[in-house]
N, C-alpha and C positions, 0 to 999 in steps of 0.2 A: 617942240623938241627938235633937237640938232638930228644931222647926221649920224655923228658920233653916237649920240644917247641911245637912236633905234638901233645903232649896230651891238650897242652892249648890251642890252637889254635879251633877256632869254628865250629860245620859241618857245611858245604852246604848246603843252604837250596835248601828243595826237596818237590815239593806238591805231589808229589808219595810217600814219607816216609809215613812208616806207624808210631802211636804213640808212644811212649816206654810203653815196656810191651804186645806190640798189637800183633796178631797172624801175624811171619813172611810171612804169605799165602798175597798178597796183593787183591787176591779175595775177601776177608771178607771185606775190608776197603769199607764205605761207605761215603758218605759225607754226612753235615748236612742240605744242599740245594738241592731242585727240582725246575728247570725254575726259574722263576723271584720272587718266594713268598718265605721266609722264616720264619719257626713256630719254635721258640727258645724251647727248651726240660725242662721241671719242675727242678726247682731249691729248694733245702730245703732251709728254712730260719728259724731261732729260733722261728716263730711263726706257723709253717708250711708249707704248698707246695704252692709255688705260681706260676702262670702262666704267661708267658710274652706273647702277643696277638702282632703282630705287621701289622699293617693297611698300605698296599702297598701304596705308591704313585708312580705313575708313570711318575709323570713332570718331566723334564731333571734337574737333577743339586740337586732334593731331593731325601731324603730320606724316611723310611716307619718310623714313629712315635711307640716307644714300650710301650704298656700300663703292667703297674706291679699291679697285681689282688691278695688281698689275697684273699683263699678259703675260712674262715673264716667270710667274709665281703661279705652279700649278698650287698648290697651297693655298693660297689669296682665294683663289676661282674655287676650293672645294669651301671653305668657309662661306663663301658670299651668297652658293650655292646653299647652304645649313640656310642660314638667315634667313634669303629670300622665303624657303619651305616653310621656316618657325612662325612665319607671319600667314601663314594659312590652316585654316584650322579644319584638322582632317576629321570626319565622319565619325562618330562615337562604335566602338567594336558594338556585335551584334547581342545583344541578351537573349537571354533564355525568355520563354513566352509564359507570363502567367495565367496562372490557370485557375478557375473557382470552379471544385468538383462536387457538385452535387450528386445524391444514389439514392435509392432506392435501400430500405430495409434488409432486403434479399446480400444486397452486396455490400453491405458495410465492413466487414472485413476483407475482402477484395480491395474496396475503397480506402479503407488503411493501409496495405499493401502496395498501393498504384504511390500516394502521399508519402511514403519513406523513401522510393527508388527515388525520388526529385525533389527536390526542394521549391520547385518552383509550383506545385501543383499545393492549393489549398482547401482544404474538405469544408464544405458547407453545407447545415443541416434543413429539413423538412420536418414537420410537423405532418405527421400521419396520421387525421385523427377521422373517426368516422360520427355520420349519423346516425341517431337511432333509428332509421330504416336501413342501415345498411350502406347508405352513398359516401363517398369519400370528404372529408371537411380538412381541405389543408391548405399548407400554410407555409410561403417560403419566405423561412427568417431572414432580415434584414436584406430585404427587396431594392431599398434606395441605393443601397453598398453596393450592389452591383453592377450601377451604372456605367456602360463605358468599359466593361472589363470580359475579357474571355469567359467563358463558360463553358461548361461542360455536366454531363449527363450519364452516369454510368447505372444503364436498366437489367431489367431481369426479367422476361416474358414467362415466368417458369409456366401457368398456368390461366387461364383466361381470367379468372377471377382478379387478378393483378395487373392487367393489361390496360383496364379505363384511367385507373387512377394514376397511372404511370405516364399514361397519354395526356393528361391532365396536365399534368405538370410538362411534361417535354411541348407542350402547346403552348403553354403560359410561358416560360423563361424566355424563348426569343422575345418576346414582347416588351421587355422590359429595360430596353435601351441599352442592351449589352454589341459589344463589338462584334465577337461572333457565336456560333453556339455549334456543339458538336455532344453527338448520342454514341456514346460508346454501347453498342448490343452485341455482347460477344457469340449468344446462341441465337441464329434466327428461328423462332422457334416450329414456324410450319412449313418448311422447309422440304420434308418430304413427302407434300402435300402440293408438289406443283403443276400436276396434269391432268388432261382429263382425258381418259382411257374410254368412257361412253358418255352419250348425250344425259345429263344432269348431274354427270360429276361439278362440287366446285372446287378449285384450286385457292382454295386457301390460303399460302405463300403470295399470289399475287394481290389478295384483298389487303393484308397486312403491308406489302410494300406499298399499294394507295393509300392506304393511312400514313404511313412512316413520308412519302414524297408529301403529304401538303402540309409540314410545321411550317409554319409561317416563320418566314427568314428573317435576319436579325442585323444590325447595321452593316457587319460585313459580306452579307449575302446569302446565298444559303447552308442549309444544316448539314456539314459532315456526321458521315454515320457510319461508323467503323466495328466490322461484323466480321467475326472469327470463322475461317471453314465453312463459309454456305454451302447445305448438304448439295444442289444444284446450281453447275456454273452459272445456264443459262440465266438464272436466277437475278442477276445483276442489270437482265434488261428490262424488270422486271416495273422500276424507279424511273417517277417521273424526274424533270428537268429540275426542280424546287430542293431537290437534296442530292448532295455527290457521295455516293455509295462507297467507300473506302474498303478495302475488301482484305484483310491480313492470314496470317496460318499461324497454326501453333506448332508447324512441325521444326521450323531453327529450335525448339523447348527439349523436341525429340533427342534431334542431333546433337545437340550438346548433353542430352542426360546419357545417353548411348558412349560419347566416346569417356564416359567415367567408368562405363563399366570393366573389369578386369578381363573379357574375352571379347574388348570392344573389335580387334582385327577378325573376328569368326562369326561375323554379324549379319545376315544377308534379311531383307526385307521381303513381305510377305503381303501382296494385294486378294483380299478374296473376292472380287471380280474385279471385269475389264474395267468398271467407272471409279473403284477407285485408284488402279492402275493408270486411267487417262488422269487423273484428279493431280495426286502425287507424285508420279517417277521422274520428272524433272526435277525437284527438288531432294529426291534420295540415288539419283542415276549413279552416286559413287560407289555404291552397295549394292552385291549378289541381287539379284530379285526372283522371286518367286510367283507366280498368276496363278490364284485359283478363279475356279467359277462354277455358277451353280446350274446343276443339270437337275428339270422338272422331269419326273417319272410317274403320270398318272397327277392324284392329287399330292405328291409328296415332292422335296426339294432336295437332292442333295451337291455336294460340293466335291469337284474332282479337281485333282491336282492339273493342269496347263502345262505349264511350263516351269523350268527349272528344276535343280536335286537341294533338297532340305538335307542330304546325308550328314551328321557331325556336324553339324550349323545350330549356332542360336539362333532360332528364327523370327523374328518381330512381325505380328502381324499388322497393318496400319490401316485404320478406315476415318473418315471423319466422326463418326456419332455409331452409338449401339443405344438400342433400347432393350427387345426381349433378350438379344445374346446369340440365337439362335444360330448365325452364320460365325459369328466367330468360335462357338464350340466345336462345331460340324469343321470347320478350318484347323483348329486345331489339333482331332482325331485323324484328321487327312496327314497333317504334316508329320506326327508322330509315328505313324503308321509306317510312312516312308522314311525313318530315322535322323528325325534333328535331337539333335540332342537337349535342347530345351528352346522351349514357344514359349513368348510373351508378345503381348497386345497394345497398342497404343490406338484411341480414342481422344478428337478435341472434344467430345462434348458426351458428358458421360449421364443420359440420361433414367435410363432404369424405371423404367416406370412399376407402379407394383413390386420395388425393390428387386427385380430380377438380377440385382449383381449378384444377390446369393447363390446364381446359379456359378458363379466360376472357382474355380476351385483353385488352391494353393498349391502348389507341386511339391514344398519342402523341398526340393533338391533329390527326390525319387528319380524322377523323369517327368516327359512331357505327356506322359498316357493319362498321368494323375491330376492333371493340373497345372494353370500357367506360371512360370517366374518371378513374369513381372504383368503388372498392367497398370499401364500409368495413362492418366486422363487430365486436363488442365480445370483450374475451378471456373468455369466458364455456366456451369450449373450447381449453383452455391449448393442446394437441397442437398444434391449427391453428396455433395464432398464431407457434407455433415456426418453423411450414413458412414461412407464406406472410411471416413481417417482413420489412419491407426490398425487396419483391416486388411491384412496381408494378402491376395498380392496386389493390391491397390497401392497407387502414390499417385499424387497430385502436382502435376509442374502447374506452376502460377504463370497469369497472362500479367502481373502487376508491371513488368517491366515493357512488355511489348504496348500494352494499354499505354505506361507515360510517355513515350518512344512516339506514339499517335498522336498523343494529343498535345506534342513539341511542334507535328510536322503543319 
């Protein structure tokens, strides 16, 4: 072949050449791509500098879409701007958490109640059956369905005899490949049973929270355990490491039935001693207060007014729990004495043992020598609420909503 011929003849192409005119060093040579994104370099145009934006796509078989922006055109730039965003796909908003609630007998209507405040909470049943000696034989319907999904546990310690079998089950469901698992116990029930005053006392309250700390944890970790008004703070350190103690109140239930009432501005609060006064006054500090306490005289107890005037005041008295009655009677004779014009009581956990609510007595609207207003307790001991519904001056605020509110967080 001629001269000619090699000179017509085309180069080789070579992705190593460098451009014509370009420094023969091939160190300087750069490309105009890094990884998978490439930003095209400003182009003049007769109207000025415009920029080409190109919006990756990384589906198999496309390409990135190139937007052309004049600088000129704030306009151009907010659209190119849309574009680029519309090509990224933002994070799904957050849902609500579901929930499979399992309960206990004791709280099956609680558990319907918890199930209507959210939609997002689904009630699931147990099989409660016993043996002929007595042992429990049970049974959590459709076990495999549960796989992989929230749970949850709403108990009822009302009395020992209900406790094994409760435990039974709250032991068994983590186990069973669920994501997380959480024991709603609104009443801890030995609670005012946590000290010990002489050598062989046993504190009871801490035995119950070693059982409640070893449920075996469940894919998400360990077992939330959301417990209404423990009669004692300390109580919280009570929990080993295996379960995170979630600790709520029933008194927001208080405060919002209080400002229904019609002399809700004449309303001043009423502690009948100083621990339930440490317990609650932060949560009621916007309300009159009153401190009683109780003065021991030989073997007898009784209760003297502290501090503050009950004069023409509704007086609300608040404790966590009553059982015999005894202090809030005695509080109420004190308060009356010194002229409120009506006493009413609020209790989270309205235990009665022996039925002693029949000790409180109705006022009718006489005064407060006769009897309380109001006495409103939440159904956190289902038993109760059986007895006293419908039974004047009893009412019951429901924990249904603070329960789904829990078992969201």
């Amino acid at each position: 072949m001629g001269a000619a011929a090699a000179a017509a003849a085309p180069p080789a192409p070579s992705w190593g050449s460098p451009k014509p005119n370009a420094s023969p060093n091939p160190r300087f040579y750069k490309p105009k791509f890094v990884g998978a994104r490439s930003l095209a370099l400003p182009k003049r145009s007769s109207s000025g500098f415009r920029s080409e934006l190109t919006s990756p796509d990384l589906s198999p078989g496309r390409s990135g879409a190139t937007v052309h922006v004049s600088r000129s055109s704030p306009s151009c730039l907010m659209a190119a701007s849309a574009t680029v965003a519309s090509s990224v796909a933002l994070p799904p908003k957050r849902s609500r958490k579901n929930v499979l609630l399992f309960y206990c007998e004791e709280m099956r209507e609680l558990a319907e109640r918890v199930a209507s405040e959210i939609d997002a909470v689904e009630l699931r049943s147990i099989s409660w059956r016993a043996f002929e000696d007595g042992f429990p034989n049970l049974f959590i319907s459709n076990a495999h369905g549960i796989r992989g999904q929230h749970v949850a546990f709403l108990a009822s310690f009302s009395s020992p005899g209900v406790i094994f079998e409760q435990l039974s089950i709250i032991y068994a469901l983590p186990r069973l490949f669920i994501s997380s698992f959480t024991v709603v116990l609104p009443f801890f029930p030995t609670g005012s049973y946590e000290r010990m005053e002489e050598e062989g006392d046993v504190a009871t309250a801490f035995t119950l929270a070693r059982i409640l700390s070893n449920i075996p944890i469940s894919r998400g970790g360990p077992t939330s355990l959301v417990i209404f008004d423990i009669h004692a703070l300390q109580e919280r350190f009570y929990f080993g490491d295996y379960v995170l103690p979630c600790f709520e109140s029933g008194i927001p239930l208080l405060k919002n039935r209080l400002q229904q009432l019609p002399d809700s501005e004449n309303i001043c609060i009423a502690f009948p001693d100083d621990g339930s006064w440490k317990r609650f006054h932060k949560q009621l500090q916007h309300f009159p207060v009153i401190i009683c306490n109780k003065v021991r005289e030989g073997d007898q107890r009784f209760v003297r007014l502290k501090e503050g005037d009950p004069k023409g005041r509704h007086v609300v008295i608040v404790d966590d729990l009553v059982q015999s009655g005894s202090t809030l009677i005695e509080c109420q004779k004190v308060l009356a004495a010194h002229g409120a014009a009506k006493v009413s009581a609020y209790v989270t956990h309205g235990i009665f043992p022996n039925r002693s609510w029949e000790r409180f007595q109705y006022d009718n609207g006489v005064g407060p020598e006769n009897g309380l207003s109001n006495f409103w307790i939440t159904d956190s001991c289902p038993l109760t609420v059986k007895e006293v519904k419908n039974r004047p001056p009893f009412e019951v605020l429901s924990l249904a909503s603070a329960i789904a509110v829990a078992l969201q967080i």
